[in-house]
MMTF fields as JSON, N, C-alpha, C and O atoms, coordinates in Angstrom:
{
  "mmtfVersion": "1.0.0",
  "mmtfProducer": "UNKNOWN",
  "numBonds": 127,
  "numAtoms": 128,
  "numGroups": 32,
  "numChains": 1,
  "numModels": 1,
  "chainsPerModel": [1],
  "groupsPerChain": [32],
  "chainIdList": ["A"],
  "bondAtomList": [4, 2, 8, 6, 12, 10, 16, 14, 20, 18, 24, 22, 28, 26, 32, 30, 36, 34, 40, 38, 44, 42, 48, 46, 52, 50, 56, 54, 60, 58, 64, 62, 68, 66, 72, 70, 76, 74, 80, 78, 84, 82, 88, 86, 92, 90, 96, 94, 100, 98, 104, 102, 108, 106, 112, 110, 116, 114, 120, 118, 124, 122],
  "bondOrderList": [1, 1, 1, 1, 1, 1, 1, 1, 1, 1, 1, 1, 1, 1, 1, 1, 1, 1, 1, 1, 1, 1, 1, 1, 1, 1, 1, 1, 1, 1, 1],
  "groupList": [{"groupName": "UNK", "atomNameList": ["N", "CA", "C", "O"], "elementList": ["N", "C", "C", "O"], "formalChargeList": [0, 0, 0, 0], "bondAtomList": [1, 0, 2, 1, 3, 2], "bondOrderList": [1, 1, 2], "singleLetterCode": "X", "chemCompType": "L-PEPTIDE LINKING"}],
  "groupTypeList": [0, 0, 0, 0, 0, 0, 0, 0, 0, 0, 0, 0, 0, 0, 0, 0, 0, 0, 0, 0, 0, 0, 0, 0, 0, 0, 0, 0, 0, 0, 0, 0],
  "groupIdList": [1, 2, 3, 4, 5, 6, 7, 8, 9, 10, 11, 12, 13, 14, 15, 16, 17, 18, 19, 20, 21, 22, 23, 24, 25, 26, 27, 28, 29, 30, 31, 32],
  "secStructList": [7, 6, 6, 7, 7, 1, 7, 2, 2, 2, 2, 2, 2, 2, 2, 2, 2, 2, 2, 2, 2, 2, 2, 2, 2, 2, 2, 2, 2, 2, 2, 7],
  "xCoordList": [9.296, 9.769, 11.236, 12.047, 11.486, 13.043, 13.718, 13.21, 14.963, 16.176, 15.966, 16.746, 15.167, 14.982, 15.245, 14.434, 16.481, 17.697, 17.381, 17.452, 17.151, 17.603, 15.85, 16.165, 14.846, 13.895, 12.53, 11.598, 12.37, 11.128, 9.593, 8.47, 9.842, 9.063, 8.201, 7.04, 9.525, 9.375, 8.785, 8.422, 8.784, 8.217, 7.351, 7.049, 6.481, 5.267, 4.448, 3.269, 4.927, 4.233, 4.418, 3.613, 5.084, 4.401, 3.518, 2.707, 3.72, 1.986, 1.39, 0.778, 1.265, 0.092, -0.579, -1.758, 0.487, 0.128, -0.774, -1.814, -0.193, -0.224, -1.762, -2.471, -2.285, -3.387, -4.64, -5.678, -4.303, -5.059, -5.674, -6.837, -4.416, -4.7, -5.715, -6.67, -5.028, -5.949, -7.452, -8.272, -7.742, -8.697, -9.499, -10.712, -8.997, -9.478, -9.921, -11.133, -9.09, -9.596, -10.652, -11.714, -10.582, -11.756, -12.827, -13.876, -13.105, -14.119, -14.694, -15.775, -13.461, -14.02, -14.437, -15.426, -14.047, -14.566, -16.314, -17.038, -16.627, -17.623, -18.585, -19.501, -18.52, -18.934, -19.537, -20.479, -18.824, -18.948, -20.048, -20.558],
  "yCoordList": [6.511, 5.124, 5.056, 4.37, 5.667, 5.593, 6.291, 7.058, 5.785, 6.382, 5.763, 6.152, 4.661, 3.706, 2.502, 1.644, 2.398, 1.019, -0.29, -1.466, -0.029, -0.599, -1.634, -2.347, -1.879, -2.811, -2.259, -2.355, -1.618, -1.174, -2.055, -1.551, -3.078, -3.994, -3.87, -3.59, -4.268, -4.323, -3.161, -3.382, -2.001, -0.834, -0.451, 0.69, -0.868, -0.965, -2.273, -2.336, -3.31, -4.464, -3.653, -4.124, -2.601, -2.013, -1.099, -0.664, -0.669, 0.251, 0.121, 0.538, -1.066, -1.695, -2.031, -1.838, -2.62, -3.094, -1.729, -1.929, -0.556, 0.546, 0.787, 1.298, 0.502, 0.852, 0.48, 1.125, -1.074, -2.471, -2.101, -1.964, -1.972, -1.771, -0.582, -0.638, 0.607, 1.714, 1.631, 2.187, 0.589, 0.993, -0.297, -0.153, -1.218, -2.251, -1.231, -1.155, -0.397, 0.629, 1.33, 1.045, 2.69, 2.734, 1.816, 2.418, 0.775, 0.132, 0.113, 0.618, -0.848, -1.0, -0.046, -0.337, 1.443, 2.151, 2.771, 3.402, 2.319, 2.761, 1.684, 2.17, 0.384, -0.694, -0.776, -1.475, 0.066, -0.434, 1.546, 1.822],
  "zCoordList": [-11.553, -11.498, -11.89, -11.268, -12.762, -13.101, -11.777, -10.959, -11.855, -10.673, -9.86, -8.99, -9.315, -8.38, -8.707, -9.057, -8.593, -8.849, -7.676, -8.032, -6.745, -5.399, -5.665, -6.617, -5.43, -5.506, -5.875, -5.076, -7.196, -7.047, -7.032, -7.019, -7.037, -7.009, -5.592, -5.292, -4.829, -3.838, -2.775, -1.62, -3.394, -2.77, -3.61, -3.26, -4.966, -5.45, -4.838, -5.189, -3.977, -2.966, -1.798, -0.995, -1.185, 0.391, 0.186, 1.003, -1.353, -1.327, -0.974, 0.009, -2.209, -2.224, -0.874, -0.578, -0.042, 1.24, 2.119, 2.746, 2.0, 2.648, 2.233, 3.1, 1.124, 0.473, 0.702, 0.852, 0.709, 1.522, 2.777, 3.157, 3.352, 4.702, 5.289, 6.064, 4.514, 4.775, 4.669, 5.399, 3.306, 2.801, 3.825, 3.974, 4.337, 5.437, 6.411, 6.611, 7.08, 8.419, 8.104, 8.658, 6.89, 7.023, 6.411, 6.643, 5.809, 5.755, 7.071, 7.374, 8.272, 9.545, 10.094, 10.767, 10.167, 10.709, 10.336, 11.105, 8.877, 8.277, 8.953, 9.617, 8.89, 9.618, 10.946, 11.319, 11.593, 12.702, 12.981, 14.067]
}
């Protein structure tokens, strides 16, 4: 976490996003 000046916020919220999402696909894929 340190040395990341520029928005780390903001690239701990596209993880997250990245995470979401993944974990949305395979759900759907388990689903279906």
């Amino acid at each position: 976490m340190m040395g990341v000046d520029c928005h780390p916020t903001i690239e701990i919220h596209v993880h997250v996003q990245f995470v979401v999402h993944t974990m949305k696909r395979h759900f759907n894929m388990l689903a279906l």
